[in-house]
C-alpha positions in Angstrom: 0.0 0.0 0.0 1.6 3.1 -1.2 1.0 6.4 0.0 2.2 9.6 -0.6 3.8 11.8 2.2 0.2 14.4 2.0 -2.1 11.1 2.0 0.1 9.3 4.9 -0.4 12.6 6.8 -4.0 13.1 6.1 -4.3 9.0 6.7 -3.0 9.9 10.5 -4.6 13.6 10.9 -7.9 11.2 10.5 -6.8 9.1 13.1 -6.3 11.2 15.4 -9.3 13.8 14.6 -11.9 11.2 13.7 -12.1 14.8 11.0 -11.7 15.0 7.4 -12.1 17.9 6.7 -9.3 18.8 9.6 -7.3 16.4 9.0 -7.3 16.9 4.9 -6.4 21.2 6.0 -3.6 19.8 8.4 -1.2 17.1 5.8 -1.0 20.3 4.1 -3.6 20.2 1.1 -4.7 23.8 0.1 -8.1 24.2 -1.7 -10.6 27.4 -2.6 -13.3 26.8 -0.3 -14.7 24.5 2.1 -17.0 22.5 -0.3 -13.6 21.8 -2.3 -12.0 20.7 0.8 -15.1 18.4 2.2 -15.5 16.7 -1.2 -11.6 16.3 -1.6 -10.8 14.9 2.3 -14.2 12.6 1.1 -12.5 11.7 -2.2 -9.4 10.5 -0.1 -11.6 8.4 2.3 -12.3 6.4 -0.4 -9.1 6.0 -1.6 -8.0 2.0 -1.9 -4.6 2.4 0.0 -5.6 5.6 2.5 -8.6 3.8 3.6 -6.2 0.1 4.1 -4.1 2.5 5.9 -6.8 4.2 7.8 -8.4 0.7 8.8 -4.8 -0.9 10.0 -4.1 1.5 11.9 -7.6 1.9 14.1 -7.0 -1.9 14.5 -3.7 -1.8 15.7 -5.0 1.3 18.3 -7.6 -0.9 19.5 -5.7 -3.7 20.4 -3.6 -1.1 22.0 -6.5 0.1 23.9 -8.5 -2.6 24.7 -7.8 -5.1 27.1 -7.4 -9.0 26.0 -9.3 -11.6 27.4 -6.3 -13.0 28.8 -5.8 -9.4 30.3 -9.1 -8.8 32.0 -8.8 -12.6 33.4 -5.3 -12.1 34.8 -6.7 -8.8 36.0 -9.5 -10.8 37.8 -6.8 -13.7 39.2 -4.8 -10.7 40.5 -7.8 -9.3 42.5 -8.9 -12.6 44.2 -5.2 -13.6 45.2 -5.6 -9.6 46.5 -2.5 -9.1 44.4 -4.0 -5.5 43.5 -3.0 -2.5 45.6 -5.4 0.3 45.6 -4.5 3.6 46.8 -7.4 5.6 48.9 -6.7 8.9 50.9 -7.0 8.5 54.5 -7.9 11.3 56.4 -5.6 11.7 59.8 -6.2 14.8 62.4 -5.3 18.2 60.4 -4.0 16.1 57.3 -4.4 13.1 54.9 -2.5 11.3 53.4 -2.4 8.2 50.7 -2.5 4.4 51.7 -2.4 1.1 50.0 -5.3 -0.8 50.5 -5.6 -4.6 48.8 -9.3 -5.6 48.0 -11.7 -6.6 50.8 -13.0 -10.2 50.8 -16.2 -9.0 49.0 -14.6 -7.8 46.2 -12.4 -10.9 46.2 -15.1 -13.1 46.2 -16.8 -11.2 43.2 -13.5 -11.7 41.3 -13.4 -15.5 41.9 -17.1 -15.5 41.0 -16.5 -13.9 37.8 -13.5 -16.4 37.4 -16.2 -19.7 38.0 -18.6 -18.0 35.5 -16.1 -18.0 33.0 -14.7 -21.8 33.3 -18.3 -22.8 34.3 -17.5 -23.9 37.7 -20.8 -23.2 39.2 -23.2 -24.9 37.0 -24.6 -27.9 37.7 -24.2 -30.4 35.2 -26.4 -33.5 35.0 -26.2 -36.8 32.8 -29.6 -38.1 31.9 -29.4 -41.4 30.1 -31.7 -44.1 28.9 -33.7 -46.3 26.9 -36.9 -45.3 25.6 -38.9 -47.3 23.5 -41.1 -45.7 21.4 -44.8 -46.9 20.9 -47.5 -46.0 18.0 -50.8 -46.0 19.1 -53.5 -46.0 16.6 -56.6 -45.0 18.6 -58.5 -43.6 15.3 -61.3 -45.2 14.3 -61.6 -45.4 10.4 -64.5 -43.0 9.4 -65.5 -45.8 7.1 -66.5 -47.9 10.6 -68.6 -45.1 11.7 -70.5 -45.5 8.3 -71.8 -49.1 8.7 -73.1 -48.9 12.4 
C-alpha cells in the first residue's frame, strides 16, 4: 500500500481527529473553499490504500487500547489472590495522606465468582441417560367404521 507523504499525513490527521475535513487542512492540502476541501478529504476516504491504511491503523490502536481476554482474566486472578494494591486517601487529624489498600473479601469473592462463570464452575451439570422405547398408538377409528353402524 503506497501512499504519498500528504495522504500518509492526512491517513493519521484522520486518526487522530476522527475529522476529514481537519485532518485533509492539516497534511498540508490547500483548496478554494470549504465545499472543495469536504468533497476532496471525502474523495481521499475512499481512496484504496488511504482507507487500508486508515483501517490498520484503528486496528492496531484498538488492540492497544483494549484489554485482551487474557488481560481482564489475569486482572481478575490478580484481585482474588488480592494481588491488586489500591491507593485511597486517608484522612488523619489536620492532614491526609495516601494508603495502599488490597481488595476486601467481597470484592475478592466477586473476582473469583466472575472467574467460576467463565470456566463454568458453578453450573450444575447432569447426565440423563436411557432407553426409551417408542410406541405408535392408533386409537382412530376409520370413518369408514362409523358408516356401517
Amino acid at each position: 500500500m503506497k501512499l504519498t507523504e500528504k495522504q500518509k499525513r492526512f491517513a493519521d490527521y484522520y486518526i487522530e481527529t476522527g475529522n476529514a475535513t481537519e485532518a485533509y487542512k492539516r497534511a498540508g492540502y490547500k483548496a478554494k473553499n470549504y465545499e472543495t476541501i469536504r468533497a476532496n478529504a471525502s474523495r481521499l476516504l475512499t481512496n484504496a490504500n488511504v482507507k487500508a491504511y486508515i483501517d490498520t491503523n484503528l486496528k492496531q490502536k484498538d488492540n492497544e487500547r483494549i484489554a485482551s481476554q487474557n488481560e481482564v482474566l489475569e486482572f481478575l486472578t490478580k484481585v482474588m489472590r488480592g494481588e491488586v494494591v489500591e491507593e485511597i486517601p486517608v484522612v488523619m487529624k489536620d492532614n491526609w495522606e495516601m494508603v495502599n489498600k488490597t481488595p476486601n473479601v467481597k470484592d475478592r469473592v466477586k473476582a473469583a465468582e466472575l472467574l467460576g462463570k467463565r470456566y463454568t464452575l458453578f453450573t450444575e451439570k447432569v447426565n440423563v441417560e436411557g432407553n426409551l422405547g417408542v410406541q405408535i398408538v392408533d386409537d382412530i377409528e376409520d370413518d369408514a367404521n362409523d358408516d356401517e353402524g
